[in-house]
mmCIF file of the N, C-alpha and C atoms, coordinates in Angstrom:
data_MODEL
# 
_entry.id   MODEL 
# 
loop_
_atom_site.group_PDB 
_atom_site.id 
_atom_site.type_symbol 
_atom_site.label_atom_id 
_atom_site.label_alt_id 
_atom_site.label_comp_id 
_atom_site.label_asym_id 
_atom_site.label_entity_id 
_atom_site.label_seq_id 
_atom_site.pdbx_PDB_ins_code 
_atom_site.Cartn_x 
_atom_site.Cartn_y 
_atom_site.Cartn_z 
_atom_site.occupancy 
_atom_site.B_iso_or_equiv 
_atom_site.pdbx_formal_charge 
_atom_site.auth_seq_id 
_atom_site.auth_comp_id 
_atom_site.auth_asym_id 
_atom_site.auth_atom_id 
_atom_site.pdbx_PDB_model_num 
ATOM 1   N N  . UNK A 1 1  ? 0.832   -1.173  0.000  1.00 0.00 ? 1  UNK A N  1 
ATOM 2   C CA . UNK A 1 1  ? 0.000   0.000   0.000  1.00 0.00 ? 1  UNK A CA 1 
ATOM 3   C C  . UNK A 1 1  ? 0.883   1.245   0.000  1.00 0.00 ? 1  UNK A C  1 
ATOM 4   N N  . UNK A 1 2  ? 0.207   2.568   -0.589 1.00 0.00 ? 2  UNK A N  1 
ATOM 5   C CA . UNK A 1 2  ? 1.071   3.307   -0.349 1.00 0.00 ? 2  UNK A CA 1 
ATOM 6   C C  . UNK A 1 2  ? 1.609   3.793   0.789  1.00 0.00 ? 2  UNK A C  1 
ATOM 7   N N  . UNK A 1 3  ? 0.677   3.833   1.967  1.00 0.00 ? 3  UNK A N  1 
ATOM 8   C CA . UNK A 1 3  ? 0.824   4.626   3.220  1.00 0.00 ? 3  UNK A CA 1 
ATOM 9   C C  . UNK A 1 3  ? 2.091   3.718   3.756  1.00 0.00 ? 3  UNK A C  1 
ATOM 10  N N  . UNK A 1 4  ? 2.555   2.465   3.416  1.00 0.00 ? 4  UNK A N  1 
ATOM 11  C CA . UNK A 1 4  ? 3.502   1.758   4.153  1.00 0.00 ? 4  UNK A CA 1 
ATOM 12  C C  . UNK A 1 4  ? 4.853   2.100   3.898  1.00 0.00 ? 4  UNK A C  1 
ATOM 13  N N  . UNK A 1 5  ? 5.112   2.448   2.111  1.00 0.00 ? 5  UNK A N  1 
ATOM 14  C CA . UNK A 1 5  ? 5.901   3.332   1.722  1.00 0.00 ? 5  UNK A CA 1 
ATOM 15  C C  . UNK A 1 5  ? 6.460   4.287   2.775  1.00 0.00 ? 5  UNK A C  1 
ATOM 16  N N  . UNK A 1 6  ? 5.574   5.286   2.927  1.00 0.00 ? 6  UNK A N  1 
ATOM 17  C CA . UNK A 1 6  ? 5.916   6.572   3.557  1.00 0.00 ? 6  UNK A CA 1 
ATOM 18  C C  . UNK A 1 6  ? 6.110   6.912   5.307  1.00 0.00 ? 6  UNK A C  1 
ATOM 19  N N  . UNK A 1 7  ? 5.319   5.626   5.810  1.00 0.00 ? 7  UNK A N  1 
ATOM 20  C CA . UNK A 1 7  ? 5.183   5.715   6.915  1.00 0.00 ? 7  UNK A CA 1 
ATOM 21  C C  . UNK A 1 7  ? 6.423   4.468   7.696  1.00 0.00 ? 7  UNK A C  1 
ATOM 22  N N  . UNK A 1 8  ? 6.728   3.727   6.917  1.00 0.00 ? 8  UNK A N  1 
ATOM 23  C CA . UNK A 1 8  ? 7.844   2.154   7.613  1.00 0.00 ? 8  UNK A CA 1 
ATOM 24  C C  . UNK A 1 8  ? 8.889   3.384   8.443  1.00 0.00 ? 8  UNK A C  1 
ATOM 25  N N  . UNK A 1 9  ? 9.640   4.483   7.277  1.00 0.00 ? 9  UNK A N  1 
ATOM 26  C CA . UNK A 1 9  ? 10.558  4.777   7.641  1.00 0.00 ? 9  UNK A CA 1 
ATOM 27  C C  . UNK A 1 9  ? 10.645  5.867   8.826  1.00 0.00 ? 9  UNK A C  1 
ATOM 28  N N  . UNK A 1 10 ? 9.493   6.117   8.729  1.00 0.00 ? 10 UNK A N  1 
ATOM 29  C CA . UNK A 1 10 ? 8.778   7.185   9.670  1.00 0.00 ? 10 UNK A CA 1 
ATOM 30  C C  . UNK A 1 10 ? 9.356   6.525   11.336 1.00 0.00 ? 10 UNK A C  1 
ATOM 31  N N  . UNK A 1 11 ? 8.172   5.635   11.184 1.00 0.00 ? 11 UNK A N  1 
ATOM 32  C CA . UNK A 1 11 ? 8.281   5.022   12.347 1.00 0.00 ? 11 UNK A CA 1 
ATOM 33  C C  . UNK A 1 11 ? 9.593   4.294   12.774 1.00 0.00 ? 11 UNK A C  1 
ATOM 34  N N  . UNK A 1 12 ? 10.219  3.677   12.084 1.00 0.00 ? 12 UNK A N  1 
ATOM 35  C CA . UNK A 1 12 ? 11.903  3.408   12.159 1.00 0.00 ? 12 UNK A CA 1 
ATOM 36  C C  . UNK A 1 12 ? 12.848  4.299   12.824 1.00 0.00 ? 12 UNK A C  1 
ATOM 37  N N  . UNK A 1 13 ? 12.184  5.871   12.669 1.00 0.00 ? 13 UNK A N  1 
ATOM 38  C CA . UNK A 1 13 ? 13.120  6.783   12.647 1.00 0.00 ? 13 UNK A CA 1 
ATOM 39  C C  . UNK A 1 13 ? 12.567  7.344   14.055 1.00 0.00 ? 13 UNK A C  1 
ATOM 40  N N  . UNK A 1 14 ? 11.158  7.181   14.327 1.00 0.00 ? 14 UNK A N  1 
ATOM 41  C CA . UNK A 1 14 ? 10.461  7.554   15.650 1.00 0.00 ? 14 UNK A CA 1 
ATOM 42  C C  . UNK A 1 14 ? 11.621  6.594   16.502 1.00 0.00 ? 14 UNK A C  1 
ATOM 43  N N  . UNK A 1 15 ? 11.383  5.079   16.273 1.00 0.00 ? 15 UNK A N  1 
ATOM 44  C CA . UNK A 1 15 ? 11.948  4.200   17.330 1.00 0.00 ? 15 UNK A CA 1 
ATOM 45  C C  . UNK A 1 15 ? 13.570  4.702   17.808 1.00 0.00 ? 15 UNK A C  1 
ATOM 46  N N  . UNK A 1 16 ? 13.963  4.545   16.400 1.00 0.00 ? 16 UNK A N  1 
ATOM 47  C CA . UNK A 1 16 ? 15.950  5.361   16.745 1.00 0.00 ? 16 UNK A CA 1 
ATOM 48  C C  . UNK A 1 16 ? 15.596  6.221   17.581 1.00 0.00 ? 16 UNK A C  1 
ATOM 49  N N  . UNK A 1 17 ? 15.255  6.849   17.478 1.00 0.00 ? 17 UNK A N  1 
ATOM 50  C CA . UNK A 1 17 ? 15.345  8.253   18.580 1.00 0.00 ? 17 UNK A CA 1 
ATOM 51  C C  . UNK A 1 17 ? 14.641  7.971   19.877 1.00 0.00 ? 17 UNK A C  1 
ATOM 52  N N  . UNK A 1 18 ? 13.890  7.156   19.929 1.00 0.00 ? 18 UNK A N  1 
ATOM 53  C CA . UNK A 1 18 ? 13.687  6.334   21.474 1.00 0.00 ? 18 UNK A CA 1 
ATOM 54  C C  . UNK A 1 18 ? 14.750  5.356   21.979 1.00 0.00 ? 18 UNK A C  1 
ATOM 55  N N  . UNK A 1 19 ? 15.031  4.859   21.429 1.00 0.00 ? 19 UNK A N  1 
ATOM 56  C CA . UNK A 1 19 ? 15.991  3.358   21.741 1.00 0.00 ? 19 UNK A CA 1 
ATOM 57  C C  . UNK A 1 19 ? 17.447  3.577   22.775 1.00 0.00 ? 19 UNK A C  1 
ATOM 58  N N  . UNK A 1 20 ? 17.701  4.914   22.593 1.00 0.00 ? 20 UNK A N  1 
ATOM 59  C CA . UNK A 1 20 ? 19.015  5.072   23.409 1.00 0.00 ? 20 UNK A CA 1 
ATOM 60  C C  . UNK A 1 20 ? 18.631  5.638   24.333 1.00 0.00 ? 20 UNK A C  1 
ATOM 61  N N  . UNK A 1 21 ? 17.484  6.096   24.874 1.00 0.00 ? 21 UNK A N  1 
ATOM 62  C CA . UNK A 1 21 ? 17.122  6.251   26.723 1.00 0.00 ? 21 UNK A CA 1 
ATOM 63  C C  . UNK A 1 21 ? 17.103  5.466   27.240 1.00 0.00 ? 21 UNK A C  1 
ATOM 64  N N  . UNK A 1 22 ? 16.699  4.112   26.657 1.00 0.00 ? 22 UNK A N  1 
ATOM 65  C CA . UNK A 1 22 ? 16.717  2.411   27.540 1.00 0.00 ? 22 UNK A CA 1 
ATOM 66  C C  . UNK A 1 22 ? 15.125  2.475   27.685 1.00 0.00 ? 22 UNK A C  1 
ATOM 67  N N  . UNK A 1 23 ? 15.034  1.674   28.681 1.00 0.00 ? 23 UNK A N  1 
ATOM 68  C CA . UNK A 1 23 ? 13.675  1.081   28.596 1.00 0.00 ? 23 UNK A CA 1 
ATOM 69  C C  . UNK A 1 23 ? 12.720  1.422   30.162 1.00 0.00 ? 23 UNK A C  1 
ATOM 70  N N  . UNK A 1 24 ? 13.812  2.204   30.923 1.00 0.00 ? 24 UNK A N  1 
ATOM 71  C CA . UNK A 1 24 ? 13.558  2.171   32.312 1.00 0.00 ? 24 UNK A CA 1 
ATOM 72  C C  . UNK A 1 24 ? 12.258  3.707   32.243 1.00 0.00 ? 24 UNK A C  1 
ATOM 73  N N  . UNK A 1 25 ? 12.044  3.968   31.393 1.00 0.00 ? 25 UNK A N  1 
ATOM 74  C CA . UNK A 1 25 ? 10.450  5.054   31.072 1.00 0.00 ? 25 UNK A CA 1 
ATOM 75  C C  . UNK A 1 25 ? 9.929   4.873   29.721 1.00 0.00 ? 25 UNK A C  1 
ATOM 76  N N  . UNK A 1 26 ? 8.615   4.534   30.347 1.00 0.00 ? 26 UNK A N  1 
ATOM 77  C CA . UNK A 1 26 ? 7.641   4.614   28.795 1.00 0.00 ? 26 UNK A CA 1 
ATOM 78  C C  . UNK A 1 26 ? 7.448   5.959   27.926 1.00 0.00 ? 26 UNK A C  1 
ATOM 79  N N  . UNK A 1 27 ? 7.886   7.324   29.015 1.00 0.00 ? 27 UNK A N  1 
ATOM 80  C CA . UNK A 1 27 ? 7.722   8.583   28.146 1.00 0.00 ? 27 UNK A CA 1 
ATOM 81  C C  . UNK A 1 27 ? 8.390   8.761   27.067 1.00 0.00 ? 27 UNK A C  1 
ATOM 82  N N  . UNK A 1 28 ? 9.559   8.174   26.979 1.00 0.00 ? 28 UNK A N  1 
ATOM 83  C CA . UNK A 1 28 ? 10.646  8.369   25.478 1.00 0.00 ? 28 UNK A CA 1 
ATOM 84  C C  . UNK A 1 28 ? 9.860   7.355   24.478 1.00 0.00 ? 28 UNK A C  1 
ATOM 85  N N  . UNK A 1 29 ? 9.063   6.633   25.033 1.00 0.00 ? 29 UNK A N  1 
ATOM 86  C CA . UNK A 1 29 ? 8.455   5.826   23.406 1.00 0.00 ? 29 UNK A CA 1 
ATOM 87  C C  . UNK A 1 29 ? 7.084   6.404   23.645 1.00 0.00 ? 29 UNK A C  1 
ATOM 88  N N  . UNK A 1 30 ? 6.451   7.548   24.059 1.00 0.00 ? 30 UNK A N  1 
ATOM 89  C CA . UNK A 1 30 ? 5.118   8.221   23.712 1.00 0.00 ? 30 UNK A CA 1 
ATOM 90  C C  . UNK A 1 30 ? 4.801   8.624   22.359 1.00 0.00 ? 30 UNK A C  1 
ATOM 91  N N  . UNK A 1 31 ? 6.142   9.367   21.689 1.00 0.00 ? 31 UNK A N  1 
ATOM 92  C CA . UNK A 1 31 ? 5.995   9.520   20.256 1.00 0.00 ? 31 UNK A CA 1 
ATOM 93  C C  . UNK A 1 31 ? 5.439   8.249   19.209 1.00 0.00 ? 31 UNK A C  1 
ATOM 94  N N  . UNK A 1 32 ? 6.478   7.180   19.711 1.00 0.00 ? 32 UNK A N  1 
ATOM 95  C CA . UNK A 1 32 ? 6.525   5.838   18.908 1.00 0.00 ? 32 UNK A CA 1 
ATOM 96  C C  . UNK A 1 32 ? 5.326   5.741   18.655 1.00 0.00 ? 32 UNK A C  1 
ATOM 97  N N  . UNK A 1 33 ? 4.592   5.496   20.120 1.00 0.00 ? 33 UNK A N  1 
ATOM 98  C CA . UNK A 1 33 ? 3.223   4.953   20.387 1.00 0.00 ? 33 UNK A CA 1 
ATOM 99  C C  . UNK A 1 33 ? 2.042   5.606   19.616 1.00 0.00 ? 33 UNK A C  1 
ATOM 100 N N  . UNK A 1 34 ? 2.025   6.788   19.857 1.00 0.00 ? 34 UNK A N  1 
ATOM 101 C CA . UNK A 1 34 ? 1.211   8.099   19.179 1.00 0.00 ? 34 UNK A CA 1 
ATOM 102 C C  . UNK A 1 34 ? 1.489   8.243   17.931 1.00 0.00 ? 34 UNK A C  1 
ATOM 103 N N  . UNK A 1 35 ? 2.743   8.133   17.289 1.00 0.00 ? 35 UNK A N  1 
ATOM 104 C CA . UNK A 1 35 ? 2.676   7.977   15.882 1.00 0.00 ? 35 UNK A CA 1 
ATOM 105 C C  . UNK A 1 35 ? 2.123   6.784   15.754 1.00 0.00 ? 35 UNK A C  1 
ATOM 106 N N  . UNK A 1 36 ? 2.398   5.172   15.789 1.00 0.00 ? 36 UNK A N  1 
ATOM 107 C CA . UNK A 1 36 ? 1.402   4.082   15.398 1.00 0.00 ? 36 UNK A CA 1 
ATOM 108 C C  . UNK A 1 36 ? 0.223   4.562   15.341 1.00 0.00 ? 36 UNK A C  1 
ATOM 109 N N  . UNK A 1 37 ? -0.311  5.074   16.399 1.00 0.00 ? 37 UNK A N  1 
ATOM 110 C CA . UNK A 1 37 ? -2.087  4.767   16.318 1.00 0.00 ? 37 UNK A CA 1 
ATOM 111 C C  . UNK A 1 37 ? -2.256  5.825   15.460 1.00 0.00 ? 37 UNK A C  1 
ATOM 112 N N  . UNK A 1 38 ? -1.887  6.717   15.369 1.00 0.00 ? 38 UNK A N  1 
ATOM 113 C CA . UNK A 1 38 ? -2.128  7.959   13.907 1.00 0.00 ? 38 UNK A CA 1 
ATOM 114 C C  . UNK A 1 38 ? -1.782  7.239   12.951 1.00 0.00 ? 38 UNK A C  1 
ATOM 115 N N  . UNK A 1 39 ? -1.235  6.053   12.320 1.00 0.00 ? 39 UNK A N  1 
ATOM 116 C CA . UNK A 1 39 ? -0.588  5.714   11.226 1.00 0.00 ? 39 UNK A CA 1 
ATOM 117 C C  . UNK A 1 39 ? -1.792  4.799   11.127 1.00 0.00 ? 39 UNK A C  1 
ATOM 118 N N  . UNK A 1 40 ? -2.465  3.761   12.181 1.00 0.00 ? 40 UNK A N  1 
ATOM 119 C CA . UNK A 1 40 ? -3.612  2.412   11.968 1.00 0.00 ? 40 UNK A CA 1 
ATOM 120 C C  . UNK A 1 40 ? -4.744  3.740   11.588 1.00 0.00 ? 40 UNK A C  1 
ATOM 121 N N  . UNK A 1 41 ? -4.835  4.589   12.156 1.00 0.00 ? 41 UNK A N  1 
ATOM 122 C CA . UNK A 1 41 ? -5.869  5.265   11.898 1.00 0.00 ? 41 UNK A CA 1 
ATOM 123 C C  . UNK A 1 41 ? -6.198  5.832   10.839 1.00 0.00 ? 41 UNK A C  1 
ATOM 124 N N  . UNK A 1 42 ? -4.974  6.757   10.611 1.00 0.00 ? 42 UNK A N  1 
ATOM 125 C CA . UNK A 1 42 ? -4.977  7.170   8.821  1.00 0.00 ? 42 UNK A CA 1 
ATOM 126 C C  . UNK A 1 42 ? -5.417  6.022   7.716  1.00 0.00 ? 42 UNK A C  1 
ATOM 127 N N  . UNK A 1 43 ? -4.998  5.085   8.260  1.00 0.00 ? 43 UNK A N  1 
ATOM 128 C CA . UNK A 1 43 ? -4.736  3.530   6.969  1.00 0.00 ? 43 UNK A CA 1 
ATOM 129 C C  . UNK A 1 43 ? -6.088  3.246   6.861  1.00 0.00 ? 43 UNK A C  1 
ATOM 130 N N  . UNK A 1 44 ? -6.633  2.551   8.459  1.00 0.00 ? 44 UNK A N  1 
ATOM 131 C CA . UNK A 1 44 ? -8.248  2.533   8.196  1.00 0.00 ? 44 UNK A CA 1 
ATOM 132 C C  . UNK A 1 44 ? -9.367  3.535   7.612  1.00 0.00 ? 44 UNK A C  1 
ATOM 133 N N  . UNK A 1 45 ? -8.902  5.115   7.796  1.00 0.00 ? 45 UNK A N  1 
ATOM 134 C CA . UNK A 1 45 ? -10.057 5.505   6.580  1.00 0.00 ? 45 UNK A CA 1 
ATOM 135 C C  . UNK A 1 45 ? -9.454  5.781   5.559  1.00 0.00 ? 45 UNK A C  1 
ATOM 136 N N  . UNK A 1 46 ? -8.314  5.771   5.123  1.00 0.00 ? 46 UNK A N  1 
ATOM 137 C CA . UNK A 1 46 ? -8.041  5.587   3.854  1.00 0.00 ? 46 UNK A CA 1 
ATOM 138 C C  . UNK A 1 46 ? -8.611  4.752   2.823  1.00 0.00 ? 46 UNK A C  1 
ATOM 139 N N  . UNK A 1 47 ? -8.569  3.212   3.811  1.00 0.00 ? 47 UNK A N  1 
ATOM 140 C CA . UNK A 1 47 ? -9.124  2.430   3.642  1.00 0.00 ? 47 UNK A CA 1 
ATOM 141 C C  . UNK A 1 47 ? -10.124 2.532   3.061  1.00 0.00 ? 47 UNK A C  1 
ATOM 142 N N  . UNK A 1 48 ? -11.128 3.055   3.874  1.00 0.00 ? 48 UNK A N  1 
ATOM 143 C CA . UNK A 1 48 ? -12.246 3.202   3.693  1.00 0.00 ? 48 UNK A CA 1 
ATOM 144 C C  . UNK A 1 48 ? -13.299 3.843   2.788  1.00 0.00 ? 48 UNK A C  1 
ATOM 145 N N  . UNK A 1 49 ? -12.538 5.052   2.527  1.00 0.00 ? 49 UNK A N  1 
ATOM 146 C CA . UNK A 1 49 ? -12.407 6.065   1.839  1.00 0.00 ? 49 UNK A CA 1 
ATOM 147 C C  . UNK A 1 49 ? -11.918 5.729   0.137  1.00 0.00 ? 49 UNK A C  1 
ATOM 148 N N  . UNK A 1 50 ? -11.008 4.378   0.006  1.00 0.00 ? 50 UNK A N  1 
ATOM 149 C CA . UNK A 1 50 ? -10.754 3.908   -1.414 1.00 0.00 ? 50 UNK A CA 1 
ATOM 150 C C  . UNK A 1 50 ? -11.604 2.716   -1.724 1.00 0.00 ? 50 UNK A C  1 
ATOM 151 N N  . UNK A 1 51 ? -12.409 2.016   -0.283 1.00 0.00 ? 51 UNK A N  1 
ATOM 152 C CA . UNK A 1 51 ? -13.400 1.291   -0.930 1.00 0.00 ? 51 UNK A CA 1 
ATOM 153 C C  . UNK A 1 51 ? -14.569 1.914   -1.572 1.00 0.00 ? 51 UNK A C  1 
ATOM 154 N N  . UNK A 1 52 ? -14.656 2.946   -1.051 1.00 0.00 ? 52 UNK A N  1 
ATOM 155 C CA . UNK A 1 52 ? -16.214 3.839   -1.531 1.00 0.00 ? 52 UNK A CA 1 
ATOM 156 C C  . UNK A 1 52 ? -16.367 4.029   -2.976 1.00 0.00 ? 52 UNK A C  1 
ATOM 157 N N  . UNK A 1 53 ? -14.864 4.803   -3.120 1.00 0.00 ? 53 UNK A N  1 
ATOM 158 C CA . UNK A 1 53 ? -14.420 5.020   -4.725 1.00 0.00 ? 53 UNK A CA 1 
ATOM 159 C C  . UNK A 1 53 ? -14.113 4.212   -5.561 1.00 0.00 ? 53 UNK A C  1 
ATOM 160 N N  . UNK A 1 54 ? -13.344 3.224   -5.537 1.00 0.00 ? 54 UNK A N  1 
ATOM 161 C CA . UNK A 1 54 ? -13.202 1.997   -6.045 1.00 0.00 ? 54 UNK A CA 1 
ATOM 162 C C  . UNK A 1 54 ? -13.775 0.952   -5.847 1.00 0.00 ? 54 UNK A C  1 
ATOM 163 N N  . UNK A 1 55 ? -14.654 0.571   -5.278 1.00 0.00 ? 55 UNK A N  1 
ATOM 164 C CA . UNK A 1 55 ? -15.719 -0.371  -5.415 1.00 0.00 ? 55 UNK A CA 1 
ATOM 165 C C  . UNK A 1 55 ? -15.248 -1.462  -5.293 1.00 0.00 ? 55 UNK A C  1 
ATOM 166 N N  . UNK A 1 56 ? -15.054 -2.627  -5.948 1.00 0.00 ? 56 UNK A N  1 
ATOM 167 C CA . UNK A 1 56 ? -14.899 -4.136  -6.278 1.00 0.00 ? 56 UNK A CA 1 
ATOM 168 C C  . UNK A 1 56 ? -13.427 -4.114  -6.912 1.00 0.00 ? 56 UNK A C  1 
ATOM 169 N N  . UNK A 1 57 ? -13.191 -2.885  -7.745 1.00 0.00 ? 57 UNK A N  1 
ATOM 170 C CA . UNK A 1 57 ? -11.728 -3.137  -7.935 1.00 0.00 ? 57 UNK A CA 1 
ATOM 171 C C  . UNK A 1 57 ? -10.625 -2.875  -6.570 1.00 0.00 ? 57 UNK A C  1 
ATOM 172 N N  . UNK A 1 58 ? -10.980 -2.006  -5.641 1.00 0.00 ? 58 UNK A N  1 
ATOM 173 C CA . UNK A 1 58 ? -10.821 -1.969  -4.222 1.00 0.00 ? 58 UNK A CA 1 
ATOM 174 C C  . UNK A 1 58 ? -10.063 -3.456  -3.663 1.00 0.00 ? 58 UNK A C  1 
ATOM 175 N N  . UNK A 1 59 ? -11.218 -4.047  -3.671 1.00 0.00 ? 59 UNK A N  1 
ATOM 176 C CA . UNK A 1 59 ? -11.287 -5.314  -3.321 1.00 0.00 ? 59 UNK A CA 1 
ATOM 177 C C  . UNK A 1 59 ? -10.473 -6.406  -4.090 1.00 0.00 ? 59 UNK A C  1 
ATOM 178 N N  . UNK A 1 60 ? -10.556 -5.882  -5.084 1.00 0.00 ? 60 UNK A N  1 
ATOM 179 C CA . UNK A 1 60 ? -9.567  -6.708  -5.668 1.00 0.00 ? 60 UNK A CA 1 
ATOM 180 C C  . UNK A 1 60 ? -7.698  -6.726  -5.434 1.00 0.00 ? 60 UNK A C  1 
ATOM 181 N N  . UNK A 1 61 ? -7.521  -5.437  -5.386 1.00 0.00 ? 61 UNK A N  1 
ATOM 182 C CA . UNK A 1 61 ? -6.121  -5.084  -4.672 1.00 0.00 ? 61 UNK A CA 1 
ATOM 183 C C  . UNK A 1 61 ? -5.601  -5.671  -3.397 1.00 0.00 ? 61 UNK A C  1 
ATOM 184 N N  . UNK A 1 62 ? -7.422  -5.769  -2.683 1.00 0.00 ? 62 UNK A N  1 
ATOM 185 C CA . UNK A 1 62 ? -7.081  -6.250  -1.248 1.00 0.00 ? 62 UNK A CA 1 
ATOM 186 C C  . UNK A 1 62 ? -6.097  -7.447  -1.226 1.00 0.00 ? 62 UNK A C  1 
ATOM 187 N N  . UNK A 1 63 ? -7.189  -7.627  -1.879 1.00 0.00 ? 63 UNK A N  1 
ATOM 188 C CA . UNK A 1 63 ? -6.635  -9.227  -2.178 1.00 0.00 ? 63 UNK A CA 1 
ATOM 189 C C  . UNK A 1 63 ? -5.200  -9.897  -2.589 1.00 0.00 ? 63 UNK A C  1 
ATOM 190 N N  . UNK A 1 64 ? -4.823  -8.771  -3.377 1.00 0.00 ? 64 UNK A N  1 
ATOM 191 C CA . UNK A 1 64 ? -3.418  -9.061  -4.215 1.00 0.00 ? 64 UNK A CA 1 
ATOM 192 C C  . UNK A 1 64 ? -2.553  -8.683  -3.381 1.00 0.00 ? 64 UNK A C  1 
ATOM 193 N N  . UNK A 1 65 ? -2.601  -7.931  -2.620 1.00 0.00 ? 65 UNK A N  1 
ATOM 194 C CA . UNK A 1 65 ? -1.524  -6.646  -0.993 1.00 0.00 ? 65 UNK A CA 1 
ATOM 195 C C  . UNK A 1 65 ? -2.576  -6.896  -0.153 1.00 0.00 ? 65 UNK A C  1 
ATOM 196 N N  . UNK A 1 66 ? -1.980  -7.691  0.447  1.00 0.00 ? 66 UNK A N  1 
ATOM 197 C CA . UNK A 1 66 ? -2.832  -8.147  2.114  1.00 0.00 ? 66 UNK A CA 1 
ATOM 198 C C  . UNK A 1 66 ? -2.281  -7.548  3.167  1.00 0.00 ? 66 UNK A C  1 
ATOM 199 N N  . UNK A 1 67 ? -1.318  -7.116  3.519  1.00 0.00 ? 67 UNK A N  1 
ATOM 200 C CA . UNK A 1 67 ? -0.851  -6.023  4.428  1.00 0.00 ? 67 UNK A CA 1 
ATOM 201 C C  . UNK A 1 67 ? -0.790  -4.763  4.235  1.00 0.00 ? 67 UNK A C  1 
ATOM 202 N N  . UNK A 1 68 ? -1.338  -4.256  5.561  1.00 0.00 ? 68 UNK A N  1 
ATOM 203 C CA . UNK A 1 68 ? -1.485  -2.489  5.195  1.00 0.00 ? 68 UNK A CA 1 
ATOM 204 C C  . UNK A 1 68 ? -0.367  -1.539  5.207  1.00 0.00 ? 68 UNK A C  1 
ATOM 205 N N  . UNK A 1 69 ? 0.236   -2.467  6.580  1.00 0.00 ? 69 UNK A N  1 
ATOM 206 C CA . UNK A 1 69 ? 1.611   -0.958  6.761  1.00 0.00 ? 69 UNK A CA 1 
ATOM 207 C C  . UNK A 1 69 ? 2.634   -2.055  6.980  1.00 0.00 ? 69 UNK A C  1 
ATOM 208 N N  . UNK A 1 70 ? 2.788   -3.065  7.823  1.00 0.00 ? 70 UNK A N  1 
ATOM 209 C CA . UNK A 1 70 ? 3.970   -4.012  7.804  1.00 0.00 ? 70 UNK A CA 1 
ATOM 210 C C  . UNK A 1 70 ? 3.947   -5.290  7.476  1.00 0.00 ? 70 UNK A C  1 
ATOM 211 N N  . UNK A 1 71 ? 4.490   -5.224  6.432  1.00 0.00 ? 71 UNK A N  1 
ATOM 212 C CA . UNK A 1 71 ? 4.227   -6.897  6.225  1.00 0.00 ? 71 UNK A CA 1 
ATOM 213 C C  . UNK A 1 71 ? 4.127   -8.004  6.392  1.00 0.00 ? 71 UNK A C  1 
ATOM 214 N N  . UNK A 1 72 ? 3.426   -9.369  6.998  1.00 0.00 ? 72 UNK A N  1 
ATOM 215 C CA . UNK A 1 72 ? 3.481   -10.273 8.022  1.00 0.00 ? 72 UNK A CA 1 
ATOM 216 C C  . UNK A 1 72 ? 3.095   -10.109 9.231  1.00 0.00 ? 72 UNK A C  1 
ATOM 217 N N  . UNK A 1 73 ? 2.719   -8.657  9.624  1.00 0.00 ? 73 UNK A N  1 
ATOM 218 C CA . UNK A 1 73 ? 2.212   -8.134  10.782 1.00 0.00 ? 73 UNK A CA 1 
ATOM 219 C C  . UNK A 1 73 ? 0.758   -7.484  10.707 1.00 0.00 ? 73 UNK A C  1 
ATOM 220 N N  . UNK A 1 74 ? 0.847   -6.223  9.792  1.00 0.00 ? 74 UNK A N  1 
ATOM 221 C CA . UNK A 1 74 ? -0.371  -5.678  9.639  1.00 0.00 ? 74 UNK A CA 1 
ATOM 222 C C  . UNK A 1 74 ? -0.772  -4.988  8.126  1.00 0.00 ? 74 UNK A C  1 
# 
């Protein structure tokens, strides 16, 4: 999909910049976190928003790209 394009490296680049405080506070991965759910969220009405318009051919893509943003995951 496209949004996975634009967003993998996004979030890659959120995590680097968390990863070297350690793990002993959840506040340095608030970004991480808050960017994901803005990223499932965008995807789902995107989603949604390209079934309306595209109809059955929609669906057909689904089918062919079964992951939205990471592959084997989501």
């Amino acid at each position: 999909m496209m949004i996975a394009d634009l967003c993998s490296g996004d979030l890659l680049m959120a995590l680097a910049w968390s990863l070297p405080t350690g793990f002993d506070t959840p506040i340095t991965y608030f970004y991480v976190i808050y960017f994901t759910v803005l990223l499932v969220h965008r995807q789902r009405r995107d989603d949604h928003n390209c079934e309306i318009k595209y109809g059955k051919d929609w669906k057909k893509y689904k089918e062919m790209v079964r992951y939205r943003i990471v592959p084997y995951v989501y």
